[in-house]
C-alpha positions as CSV (number, residue, x, y, z in Angstrom):
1,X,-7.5,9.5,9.3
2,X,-8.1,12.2,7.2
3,X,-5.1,14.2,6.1
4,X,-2.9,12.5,9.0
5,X,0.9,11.3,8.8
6,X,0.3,7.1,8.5
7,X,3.9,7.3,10.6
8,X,6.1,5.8,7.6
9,X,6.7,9.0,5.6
10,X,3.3,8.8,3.7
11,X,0.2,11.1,4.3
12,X,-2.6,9.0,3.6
13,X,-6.1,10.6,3.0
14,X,-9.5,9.3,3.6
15,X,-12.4,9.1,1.0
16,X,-16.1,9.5,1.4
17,X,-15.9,6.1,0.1
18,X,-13.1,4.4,2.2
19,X,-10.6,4.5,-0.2
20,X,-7.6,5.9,1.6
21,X,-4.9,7.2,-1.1
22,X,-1.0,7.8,0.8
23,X,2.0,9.3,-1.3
24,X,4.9,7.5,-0.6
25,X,9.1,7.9,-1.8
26,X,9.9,4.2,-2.8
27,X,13.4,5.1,-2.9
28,X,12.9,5.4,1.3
29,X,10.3,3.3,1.8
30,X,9.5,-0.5,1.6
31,X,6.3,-1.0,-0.8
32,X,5.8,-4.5,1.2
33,X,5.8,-2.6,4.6
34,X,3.9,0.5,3.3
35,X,1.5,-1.6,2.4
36,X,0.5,-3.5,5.6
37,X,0.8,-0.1,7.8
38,X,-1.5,1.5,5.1
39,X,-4.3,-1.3,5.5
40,X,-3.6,-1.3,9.1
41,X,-4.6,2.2,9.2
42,X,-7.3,1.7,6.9
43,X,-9.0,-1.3,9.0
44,X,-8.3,0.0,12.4
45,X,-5.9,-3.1,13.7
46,X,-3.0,-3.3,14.6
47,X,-0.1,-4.9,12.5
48,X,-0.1,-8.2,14.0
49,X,-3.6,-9.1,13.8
50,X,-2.9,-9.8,9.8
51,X,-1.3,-12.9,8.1
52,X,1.9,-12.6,6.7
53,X,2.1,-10.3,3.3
54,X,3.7,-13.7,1.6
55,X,0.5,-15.4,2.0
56,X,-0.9,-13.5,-0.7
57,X,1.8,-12.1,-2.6
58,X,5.6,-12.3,-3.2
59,X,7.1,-9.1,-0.7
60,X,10.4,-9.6,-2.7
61,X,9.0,-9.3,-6.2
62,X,6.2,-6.5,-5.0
63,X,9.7,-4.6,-3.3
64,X,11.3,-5.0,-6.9
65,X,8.6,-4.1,-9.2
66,X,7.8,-1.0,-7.8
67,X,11.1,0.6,-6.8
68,X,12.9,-1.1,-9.9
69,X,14.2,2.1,-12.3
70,X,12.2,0.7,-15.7
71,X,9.1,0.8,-13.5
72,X,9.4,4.5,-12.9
73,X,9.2,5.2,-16.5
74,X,6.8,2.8,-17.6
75,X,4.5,3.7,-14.7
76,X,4.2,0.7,-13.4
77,X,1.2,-0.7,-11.6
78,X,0.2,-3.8,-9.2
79,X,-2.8,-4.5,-8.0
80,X,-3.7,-7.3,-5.2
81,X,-6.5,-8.6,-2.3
82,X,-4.7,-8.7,1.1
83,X,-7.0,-9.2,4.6
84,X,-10.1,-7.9,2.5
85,X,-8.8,-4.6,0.9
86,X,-8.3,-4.1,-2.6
87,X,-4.4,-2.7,-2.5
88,X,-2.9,-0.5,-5.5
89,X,0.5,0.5,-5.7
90,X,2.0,3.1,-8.5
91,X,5.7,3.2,-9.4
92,X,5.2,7.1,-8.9
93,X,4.2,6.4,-5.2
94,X,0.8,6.4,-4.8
95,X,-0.6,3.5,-2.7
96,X,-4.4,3.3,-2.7
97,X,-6.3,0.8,-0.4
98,X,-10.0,0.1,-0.9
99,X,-12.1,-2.7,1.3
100,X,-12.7,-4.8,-1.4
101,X,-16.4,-6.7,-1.9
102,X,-15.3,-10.6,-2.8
């Protein structure tokens, strides 16, 4: 996945370690969505194979607190477990998704 368009305006790009890191304009895209397409990606299934995002954190308030305007200037960042995979999101775009070792 190295390098490759995710399909949702982000180029994501594969560590050595797994990590995959993907740039993303929040003003375009959903953070919610960007971030089950991004683990997705990362885990090799498809979309539906994952419970809902609300089972492990609010879509609504995630949506907010990234795109909101104070959140660009503070440099906002939220960090969360969903389906196994450590998921950081950055008000300046920057979406990283990690497995994570619980």
């Amino acid at each position: 996945m190295s390098g490759s368009d995710n399909g949702s305006g982000g180029e994501s790009i594969e560590g050595g370690d797994g990590t995959v890191r993907t740039r993303y304009e929040w003003a375009s895209s959903i953070p919610s969505t960007a971030v089950v397409e991004t683990v997705a990606a990362a885990a090799g299934r498809d979309l539906i194979e994952f419970a809902p995002l609300y089972e492990f954190v609010d879509p609504d308030a995630l949506n907010e607190l990234v795109r909101s305007p104070t959140a660009g200037k503070s440099g906002a960042t939220v960090s969360f477990v969903f389906e196994g995979y450590k998921v950081t999101l950055h008000s300046d775009g920057e979406l990283v998704v990690q497995r994570a070792f619980i």
